[in-house]
N, C-alpha and C positions, 0 to 999 in steps of 0.2 A: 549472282544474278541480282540486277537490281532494276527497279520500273524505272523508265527512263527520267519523267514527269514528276513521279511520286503522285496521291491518290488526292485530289481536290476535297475537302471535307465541309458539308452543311453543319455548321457548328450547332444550330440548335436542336434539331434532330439527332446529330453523335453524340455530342454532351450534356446536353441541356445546361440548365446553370450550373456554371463553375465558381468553387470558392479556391483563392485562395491557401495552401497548408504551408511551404515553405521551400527555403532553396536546398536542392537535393545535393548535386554536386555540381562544382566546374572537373571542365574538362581543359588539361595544360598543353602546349604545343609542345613538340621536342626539340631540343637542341641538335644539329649536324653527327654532335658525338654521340645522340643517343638520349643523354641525360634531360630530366622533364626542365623547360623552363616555366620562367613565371608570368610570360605571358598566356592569358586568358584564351582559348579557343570558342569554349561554347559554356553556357548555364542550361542548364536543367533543374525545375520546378516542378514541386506535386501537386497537382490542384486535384481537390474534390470535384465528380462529376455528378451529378444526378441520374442523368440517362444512364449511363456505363452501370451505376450504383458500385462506384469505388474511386480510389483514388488512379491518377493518372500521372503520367510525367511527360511534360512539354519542353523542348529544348529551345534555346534563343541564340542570337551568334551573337560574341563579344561585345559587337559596336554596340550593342543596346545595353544600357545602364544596367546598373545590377537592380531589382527590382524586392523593396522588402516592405510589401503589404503589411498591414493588418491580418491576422488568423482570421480565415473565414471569412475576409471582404470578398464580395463579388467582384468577377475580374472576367474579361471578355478576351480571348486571342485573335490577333490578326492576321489572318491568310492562313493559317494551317494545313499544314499537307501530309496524311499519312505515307509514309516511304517503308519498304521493307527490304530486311539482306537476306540471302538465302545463302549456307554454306554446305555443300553436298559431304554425305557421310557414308560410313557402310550401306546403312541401313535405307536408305536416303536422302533426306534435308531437313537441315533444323533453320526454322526462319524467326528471323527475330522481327518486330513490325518498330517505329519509333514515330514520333510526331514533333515537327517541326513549326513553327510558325517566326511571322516577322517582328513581331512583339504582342506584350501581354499588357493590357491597362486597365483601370479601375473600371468599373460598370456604374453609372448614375453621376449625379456631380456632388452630391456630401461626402464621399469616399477621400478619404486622406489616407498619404502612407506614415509610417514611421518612423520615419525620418522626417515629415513634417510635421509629426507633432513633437520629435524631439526638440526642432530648432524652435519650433513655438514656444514649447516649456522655457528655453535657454532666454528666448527675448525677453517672456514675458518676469524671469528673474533678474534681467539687466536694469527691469525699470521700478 
């Protein structure tokens, strides 16, 4: 069973501020035969929550960059939608709940990732 819609979420109220922690896993498409290929299906990211008071894991689809903050930069999601699956059992259902959004980006504008201060480092030894 699964919500049609998936559940609209007021980000500040569910999470309050989010930090950044790091990229959890991807997840790979499969091949015809079975076998995982290497293309990319989805990222999943732990961000710390405040509200929750723990950490969290948000998933992105492929087309969105791979994303490698800073530890602990504040970082806002866009559109988020909690979804859940339900799998019926003896006993009755185990539901798993997951959270989705459109993308994740820096909160403020002095936030840099890096990867932009890696090419920074790099220019600033070219000269």
């Amino acid at each position: 069973m699964r919500l049609a819609q998936g559940i609209v979420i007021d980000k500040e109220k569910t999470f309050g501020l989010l930090k950044f922690s790091a990229l959890r896993r991807e997840v790979f498409l499969q091949n015809e035969d079975g076998t995982v290929s290497t293309e990319v299906k989805e990222r999943t990211y732990d961000l710390k929550s405040r509200e929750q008071g723990r950490m969290i894991q948000m998933s992105l689809p492929a087309s969105v960059p791979l994303k490698e903050f800073d530890y602990n930069a504040e970082v806002d999601i866009i559109n988020p939608v909690a979804d859940t699956v339900a799998n019926a059992t003896f006993r009755g259902a185990d539901v798993d709940w997951y959270i989705k959004a459109d993308d994740l980006v820096l909160r403020g504008k002095g936030a840099s990732t890096i990867a932009e201060k890696a090419s920074k480092t790099l220019s600033d030894k070219d000269k």
